[in-house]
Legacy VTK file of the C-alpha trace (Angstrom):
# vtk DataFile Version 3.0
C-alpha trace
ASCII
DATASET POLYDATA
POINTS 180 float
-9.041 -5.217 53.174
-8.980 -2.249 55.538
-5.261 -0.945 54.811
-6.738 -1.877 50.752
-9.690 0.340 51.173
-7.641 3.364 53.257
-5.224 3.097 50.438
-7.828 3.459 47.844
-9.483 6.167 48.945
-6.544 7.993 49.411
-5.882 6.982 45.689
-8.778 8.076 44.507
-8.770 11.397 46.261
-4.901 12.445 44.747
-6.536 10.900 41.215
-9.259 13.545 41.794
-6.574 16.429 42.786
-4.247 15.470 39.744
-7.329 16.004 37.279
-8.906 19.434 38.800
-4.693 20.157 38.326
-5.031 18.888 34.278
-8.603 20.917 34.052
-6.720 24.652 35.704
-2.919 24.966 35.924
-3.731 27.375 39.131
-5.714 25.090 40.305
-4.067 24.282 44.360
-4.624 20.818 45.357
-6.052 20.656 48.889
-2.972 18.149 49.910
-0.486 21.496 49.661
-0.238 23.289 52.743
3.157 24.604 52.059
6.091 23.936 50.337
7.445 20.570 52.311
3.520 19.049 52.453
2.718 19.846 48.815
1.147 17.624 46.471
1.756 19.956 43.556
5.172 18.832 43.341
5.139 15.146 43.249
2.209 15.264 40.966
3.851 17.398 38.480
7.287 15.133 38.433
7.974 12.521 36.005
8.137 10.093 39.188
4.172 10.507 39.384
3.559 8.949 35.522
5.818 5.923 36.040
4.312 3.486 34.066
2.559 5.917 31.101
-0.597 6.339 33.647
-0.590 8.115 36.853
1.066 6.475 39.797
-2.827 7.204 41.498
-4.387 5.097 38.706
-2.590 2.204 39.004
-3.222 2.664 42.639
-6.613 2.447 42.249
-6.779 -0.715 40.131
-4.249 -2.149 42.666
-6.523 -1.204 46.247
-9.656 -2.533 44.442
-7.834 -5.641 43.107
-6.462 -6.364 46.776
-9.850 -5.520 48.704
-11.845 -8.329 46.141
-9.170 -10.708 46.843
-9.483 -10.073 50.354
-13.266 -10.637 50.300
-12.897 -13.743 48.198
-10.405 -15.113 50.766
-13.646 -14.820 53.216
-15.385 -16.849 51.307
-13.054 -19.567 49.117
-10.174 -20.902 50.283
-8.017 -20.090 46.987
-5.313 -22.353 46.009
-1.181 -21.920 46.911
-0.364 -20.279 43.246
-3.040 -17.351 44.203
-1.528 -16.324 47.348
1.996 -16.985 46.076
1.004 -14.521 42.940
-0.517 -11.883 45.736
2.866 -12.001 47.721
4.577 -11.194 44.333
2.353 -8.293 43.673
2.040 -6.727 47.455
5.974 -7.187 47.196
6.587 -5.400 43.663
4.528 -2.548 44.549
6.199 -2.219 48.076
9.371 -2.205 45.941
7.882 0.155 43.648
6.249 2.128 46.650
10.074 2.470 48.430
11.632 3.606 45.059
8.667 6.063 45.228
9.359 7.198 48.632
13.386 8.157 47.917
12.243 9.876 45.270
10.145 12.396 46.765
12.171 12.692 49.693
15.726 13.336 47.684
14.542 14.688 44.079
11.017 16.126 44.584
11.583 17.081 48.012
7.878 17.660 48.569
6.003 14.975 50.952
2.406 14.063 49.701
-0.127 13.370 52.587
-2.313 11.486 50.392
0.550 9.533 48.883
1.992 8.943 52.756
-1.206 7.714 53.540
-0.730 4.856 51.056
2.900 4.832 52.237
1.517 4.031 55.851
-0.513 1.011 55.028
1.438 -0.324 52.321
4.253 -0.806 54.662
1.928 -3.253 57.346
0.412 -4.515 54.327
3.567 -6.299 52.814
4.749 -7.181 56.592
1.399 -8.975 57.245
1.327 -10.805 53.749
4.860 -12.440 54.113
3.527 -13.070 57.507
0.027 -14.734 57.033
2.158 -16.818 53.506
4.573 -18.174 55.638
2.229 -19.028 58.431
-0.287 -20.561 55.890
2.098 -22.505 53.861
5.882 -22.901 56.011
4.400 -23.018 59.619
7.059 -25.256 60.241
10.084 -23.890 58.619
12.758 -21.394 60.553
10.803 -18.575 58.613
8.062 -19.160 60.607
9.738 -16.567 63.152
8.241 -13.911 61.433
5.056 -14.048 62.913
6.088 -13.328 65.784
8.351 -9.908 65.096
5.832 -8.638 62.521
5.080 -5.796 64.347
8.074 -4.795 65.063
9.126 -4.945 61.976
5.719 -2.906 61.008
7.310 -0.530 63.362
10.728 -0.533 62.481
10.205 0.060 58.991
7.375 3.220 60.095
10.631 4.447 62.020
13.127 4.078 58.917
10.594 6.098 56.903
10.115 8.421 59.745
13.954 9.137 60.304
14.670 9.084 56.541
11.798 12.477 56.689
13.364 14.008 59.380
16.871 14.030 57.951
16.019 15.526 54.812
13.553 17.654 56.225
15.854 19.100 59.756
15.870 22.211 58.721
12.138 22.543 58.044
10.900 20.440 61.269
13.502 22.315 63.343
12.166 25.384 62.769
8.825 24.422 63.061
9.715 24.105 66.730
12.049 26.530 67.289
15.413 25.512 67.277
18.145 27.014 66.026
LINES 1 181
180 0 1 2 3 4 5 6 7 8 9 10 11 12 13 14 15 16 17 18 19 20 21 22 23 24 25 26 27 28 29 30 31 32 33 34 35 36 37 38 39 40 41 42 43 44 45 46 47 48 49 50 51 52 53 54 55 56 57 58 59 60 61 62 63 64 65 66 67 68 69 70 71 72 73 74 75 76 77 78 79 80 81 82 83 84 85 86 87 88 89 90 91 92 93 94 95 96 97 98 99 100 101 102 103 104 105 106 107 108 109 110 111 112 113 114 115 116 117 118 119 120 121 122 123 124 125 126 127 128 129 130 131 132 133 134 135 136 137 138 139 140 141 142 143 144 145 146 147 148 149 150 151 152 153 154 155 156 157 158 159 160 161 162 163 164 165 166 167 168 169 170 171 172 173 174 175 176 177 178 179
């Protein structure tokens, strides 16, 4: 619920950036700080309008969909197909979500702080849902191993994203610290 609500607000917020962008062209959204952390890019590409709506939108309906179900799960135990339909959704969108982040890195080649924000808890978000599924419903199986290199792999994948930044972004990052 947590990583839902972080994501959410961070949702909200670009959603709130993209329409003060609609209302006044000239209009600088307070996520672009220069031309690698720019919002203005990404939310100008066709990327950001996927599915007809803004990516943002669908965020938002997403976040607040995941932070109910995680307050229902507080209160109900919900049956097997629930959970099993919650892995396939947390899953899609962390599909969608790494489509989204090769996208800005190699086309747009602008990085959005609100949309890495959502990047950094989607990412522990899927890793603790396979998790907690298997757990709940294989505890016995060979997948159960899981569990126990979660964070790790929570780590690993932060580490992927991070190394897939620098690469693109050497040049930039390099000169930010000054070398040549």
């Amino acid at each position: 619920m947590i990583l839902g609500l972080i994501s959410l607000i961070s949702a909200i917020v670009l959603t709130l950036e993209e329409i003060k962008l609609w209302q006044n062209p000239n209009y600088i959204p307070s996520c672009s700080w220069n031309p690698l952390f720019s919002c203005q890019g990404p939310m100008s590409s066709w990327q950001a309008h996927v599915f007809v709506l803004p990516n943002p939108i669908i965020g938002i309906a997403g976040f607040t969909l995941l932070i109910f179900m995680g307050l229902i799960g507080l209160f109900v135990k919900m049956p097997k197909w629930f959970w099993t339909l919650h892995l396939i959704g947390i899953s899609a969108a962390t599909v969608f979500l790494g489509w989204l982040v090769t996208q800005t890195l190699y086309d747009i080649q602008a990085l959005c702080i609100y949309c890495m924000i959502v990047w950094a808890c989607m990412f522990p978000l899927f890793w603790l849902t396979i998790s907690r599924y298997i757990m709940d419903y294989y505890p016995d199986s060979k997948l159960a191993a899981i569990n126990r290199i979660k964070v790790p792999l929570i780590i690993a994948t932060y580490g992927a994203v991070m190394l897939m930044i620098y690469a693109q972004f050497q040049d930039f990052f390099n000169f930010l610290i000054g070398v040549r």
